[in-house]
Residue frames as qw, qx, qy, qz and C-alpha x, y, z in Angstrom:
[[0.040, 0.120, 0.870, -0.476, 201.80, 101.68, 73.45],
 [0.462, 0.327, 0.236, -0.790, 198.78, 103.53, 72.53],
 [0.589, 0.274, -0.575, -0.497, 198.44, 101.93, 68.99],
 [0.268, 0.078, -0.944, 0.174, 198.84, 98.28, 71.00],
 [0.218, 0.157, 0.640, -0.719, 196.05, 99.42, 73.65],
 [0.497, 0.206, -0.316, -0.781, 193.51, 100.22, 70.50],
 [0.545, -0.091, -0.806, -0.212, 193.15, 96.13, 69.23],
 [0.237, -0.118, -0.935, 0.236, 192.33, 95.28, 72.95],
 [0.338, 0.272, 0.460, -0.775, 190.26, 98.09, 73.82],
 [0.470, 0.110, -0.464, -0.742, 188.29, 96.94, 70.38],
 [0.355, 0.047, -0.933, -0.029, 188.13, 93.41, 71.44],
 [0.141, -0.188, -0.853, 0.466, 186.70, 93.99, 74.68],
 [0.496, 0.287, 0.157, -0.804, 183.83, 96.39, 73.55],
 [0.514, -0.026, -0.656, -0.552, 183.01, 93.90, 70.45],
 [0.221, 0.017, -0.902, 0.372, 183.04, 90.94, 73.66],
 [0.200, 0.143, 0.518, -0.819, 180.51, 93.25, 75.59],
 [0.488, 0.281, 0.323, -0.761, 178.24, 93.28, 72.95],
 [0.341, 0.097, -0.787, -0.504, 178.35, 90.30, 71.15],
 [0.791, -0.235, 0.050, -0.563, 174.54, 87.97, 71.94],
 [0.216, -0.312, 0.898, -0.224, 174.53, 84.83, 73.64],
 [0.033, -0.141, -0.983, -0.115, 172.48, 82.68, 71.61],
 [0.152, -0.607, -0.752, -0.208, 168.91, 84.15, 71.11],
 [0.144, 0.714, 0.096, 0.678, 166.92, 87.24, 71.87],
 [0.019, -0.105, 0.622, -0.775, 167.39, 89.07, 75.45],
 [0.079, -0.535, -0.841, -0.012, 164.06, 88.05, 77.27],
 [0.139, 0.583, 0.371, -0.710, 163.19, 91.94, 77.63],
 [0.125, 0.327, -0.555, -0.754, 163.00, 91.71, 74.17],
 [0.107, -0.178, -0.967, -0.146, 161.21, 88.95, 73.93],
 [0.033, -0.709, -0.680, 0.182, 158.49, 90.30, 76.53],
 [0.195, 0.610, 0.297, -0.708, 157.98, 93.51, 75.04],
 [0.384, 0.165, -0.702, -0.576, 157.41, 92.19, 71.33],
 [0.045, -0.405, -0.884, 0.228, 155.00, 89.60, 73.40],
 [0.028, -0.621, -0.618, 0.481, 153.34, 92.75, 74.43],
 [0.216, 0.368, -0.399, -0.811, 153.44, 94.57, 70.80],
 [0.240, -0.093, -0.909, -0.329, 151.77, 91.14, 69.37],
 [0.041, -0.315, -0.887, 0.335, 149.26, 90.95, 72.44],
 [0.108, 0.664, 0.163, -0.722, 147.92, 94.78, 72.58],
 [0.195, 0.181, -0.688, -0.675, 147.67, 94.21, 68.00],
 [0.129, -0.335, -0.929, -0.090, 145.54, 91.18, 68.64],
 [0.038, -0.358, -0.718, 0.596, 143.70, 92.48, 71.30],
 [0.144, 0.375, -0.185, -0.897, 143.22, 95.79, 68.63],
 [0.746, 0.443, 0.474, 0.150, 142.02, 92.63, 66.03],
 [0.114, -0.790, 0.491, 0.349, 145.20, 94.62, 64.35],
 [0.950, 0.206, 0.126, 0.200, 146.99, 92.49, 61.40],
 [0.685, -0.321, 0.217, 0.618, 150.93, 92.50, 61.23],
 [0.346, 0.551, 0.345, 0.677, 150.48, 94.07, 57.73],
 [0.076, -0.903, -0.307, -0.292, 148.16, 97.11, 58.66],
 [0.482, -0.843, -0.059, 0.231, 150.58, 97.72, 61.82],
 [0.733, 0.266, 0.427, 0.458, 153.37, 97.53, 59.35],
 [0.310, 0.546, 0.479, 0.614, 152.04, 99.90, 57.26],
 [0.177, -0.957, -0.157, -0.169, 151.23, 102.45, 59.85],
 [0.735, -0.554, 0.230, 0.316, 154.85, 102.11, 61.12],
 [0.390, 0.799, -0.446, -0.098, 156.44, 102.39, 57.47],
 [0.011, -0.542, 0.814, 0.209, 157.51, 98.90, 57.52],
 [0.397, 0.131, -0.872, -0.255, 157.17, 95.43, 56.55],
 [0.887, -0.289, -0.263, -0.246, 155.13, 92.80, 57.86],
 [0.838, 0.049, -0.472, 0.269, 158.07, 90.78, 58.39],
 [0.242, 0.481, -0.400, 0.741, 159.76, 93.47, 60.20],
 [0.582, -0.448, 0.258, -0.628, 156.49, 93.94, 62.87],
 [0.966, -0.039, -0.198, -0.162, 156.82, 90.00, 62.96],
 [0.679, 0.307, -0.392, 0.539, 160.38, 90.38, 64.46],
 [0.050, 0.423, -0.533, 0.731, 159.89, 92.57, 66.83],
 [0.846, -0.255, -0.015, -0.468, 156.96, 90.59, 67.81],
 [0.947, 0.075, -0.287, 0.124, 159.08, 87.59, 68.22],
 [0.496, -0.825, 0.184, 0.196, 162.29, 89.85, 70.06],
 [0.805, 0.111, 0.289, 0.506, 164.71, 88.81, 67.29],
 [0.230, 0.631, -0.027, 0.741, 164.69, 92.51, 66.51],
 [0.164, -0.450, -0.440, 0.759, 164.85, 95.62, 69.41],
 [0.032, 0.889, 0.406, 0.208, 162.51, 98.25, 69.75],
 [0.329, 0.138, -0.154, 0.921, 164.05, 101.53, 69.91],
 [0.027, 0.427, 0.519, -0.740, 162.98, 104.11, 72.23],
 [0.231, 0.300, -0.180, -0.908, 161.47, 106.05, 69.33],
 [0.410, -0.186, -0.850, -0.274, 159.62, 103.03, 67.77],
 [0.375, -0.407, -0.819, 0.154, 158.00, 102.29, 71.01],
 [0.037, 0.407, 0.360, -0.838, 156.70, 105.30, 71.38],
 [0.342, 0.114, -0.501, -0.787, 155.53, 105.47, 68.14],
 [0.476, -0.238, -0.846, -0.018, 153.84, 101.83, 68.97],
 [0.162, -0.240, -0.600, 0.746, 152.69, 103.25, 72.26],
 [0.281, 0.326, 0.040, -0.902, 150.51, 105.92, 70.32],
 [0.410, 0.086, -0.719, -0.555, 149.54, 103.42, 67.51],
 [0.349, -0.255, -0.901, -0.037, 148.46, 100.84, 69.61],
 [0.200, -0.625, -0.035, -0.754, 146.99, 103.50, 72.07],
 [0.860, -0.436, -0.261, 0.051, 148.70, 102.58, 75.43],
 [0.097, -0.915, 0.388, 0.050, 151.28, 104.38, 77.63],
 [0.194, 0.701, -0.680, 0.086, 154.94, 103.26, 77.14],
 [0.212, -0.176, 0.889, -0.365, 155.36, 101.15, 80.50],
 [0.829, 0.203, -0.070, -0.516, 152.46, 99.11, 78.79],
 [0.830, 0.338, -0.421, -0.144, 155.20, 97.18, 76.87],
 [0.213, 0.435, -0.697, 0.529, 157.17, 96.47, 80.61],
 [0.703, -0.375, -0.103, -0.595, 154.17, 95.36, 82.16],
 [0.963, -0.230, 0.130, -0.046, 154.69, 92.03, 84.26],
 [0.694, 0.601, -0.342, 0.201, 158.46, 92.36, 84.01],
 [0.751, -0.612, 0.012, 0.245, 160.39, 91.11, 86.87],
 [0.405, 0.805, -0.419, 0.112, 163.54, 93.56, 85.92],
 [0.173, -0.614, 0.741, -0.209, 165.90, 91.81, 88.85],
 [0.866, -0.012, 0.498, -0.048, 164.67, 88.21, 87.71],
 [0.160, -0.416, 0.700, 0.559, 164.93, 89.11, 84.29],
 [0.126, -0.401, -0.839, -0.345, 162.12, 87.18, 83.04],
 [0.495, -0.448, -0.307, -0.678, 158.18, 88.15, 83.04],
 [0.142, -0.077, -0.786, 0.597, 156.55, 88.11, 86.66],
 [0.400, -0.410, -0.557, -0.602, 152.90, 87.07, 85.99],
 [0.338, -0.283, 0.464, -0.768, 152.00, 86.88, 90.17],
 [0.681, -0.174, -0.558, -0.442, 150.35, 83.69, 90.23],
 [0.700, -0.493, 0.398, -0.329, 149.52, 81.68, 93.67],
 [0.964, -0.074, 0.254, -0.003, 150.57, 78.49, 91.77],
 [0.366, -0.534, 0.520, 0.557, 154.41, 78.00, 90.86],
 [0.085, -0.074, 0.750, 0.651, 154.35, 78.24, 86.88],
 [0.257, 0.610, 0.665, -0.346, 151.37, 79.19, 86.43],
 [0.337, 0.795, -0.056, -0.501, 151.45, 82.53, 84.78],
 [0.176, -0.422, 0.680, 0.573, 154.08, 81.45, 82.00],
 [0.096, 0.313, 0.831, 0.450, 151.56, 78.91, 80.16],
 [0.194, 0.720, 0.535, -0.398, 148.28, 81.04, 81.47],
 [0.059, 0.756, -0.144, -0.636, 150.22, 84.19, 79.56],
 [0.085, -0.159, 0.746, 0.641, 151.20, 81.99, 76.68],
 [0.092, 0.433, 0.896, -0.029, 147.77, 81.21, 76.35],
 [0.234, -0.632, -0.232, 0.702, 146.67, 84.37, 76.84],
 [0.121, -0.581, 0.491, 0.638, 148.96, 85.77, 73.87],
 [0.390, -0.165, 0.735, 0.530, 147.74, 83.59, 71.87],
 [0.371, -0.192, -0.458, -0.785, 144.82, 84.02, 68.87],
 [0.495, -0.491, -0.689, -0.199, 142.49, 81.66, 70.20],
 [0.357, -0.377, -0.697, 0.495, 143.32, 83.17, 73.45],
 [0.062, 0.175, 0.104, -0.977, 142.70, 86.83, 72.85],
 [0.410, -0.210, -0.607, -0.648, 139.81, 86.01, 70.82],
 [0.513, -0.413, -0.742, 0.124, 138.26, 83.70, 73.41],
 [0.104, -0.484, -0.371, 0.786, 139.09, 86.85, 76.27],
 [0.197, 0.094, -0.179, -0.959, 137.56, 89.88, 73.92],
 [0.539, -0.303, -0.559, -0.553, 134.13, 87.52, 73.10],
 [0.445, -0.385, -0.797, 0.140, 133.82, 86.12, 76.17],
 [0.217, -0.332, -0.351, 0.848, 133.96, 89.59, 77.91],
 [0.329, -0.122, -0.198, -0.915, 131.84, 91.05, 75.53],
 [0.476, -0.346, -0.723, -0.361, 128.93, 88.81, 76.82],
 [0.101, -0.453, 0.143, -0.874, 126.92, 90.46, 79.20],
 [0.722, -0.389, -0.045, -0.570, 124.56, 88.45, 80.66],
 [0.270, -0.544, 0.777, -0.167, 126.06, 86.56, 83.89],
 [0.815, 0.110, 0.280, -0.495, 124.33, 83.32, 82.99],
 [0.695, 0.642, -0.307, -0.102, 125.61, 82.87, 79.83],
 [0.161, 0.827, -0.500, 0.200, 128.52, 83.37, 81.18],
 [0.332, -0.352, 0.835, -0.261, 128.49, 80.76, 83.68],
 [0.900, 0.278, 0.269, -0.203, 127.06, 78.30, 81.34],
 [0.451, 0.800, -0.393, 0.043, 129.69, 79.39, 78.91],
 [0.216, -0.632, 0.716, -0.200, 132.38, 78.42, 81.96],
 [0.750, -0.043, 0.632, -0.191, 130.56, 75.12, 82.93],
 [0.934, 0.325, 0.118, -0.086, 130.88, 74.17, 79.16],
 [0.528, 0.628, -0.547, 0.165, 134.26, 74.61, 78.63],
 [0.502, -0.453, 0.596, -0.433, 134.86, 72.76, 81.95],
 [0.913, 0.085, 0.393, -0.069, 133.05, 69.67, 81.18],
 [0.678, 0.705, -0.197, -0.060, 134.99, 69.95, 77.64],
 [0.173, 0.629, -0.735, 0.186, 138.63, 70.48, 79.28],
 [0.518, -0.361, 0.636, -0.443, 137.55, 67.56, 81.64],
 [0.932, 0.147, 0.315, -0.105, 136.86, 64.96, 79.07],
 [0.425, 0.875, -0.190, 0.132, 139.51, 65.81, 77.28],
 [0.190, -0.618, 0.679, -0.348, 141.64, 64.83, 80.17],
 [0.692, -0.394, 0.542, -0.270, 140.04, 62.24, 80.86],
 [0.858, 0.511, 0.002, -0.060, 141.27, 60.78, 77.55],
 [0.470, 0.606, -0.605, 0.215, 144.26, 61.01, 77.91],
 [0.450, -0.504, 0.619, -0.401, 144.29, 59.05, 81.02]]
């Protein structure tokens, strides 16, 4: 009986942990937030790599969630990137499951954050913040306004 119990108890542990098509989204959003907190560093995949003892490709996986971070990694990453742990859990809605960016407008945060995340965006947040003088700043705003606004209106 015991030998007979063995195959099913095997089955039902492979069952537990086989994936369902693609990476778990907490994967996903903390390789979001290994990729975001690099940029942000102006960090290249390589260099973080290379402090990590691995590949590019490899920091390019967990950046994507197709790999996990292990607890020890992300601590290591935590020290590299010089940010506490719960950094890479930020905006995580654990009982949705998915990221929980707090916006007033439904779907908002999802493209704001993809934006965000992305080069042009970090770039665009790290220069625009470095510019001190409020003026600028709201000249700066009013030109990308008029910009996104013709821009639209082309496509109309």
């Amino acid at each position: 009986m015991a030998v007979a119990g063995k195959p099913e108890k095997a089955a039902r542990k492979k069952a537990a942990t086989k994936k369902k098509g693609g990476p778990d989204p907490i994967d996903i959003h903390v390789g979001g937030r290994v990729r975001l907190r690099r940029m942000i560093l102006g960090m290249s995949q390589e260099a973080l790599g290379q402090a990590l003892g691995l590949t590019f490709q490899q920091v390019q996986k967990y950046e994507k969630g197709v790999n996990r971070v292990g607890a020890s990694r992300l601590f290591q990453l935590s020290k590299l990137l010089d940010v506490p742990v719960q950094y890479f859990y930020d905006d995580y809605d654990v009982l949705a499951g998915r990221p929980s960016y707090s916006f007033a407008e439904p779907d908002m945060g999802d493209e704001f954050m993809k934006f965000v995340n992305s080069p042009e965006g970090v770039q665009l947040c790290k220069y625009f913040s470095a510019i001190e003088d409020m003026h600028v700043k709201k000249r700066v705003l009013d030109l990308v306004k008029t910009i996104a606004e013709t821009e639209g209106a082309k496509k109309v």
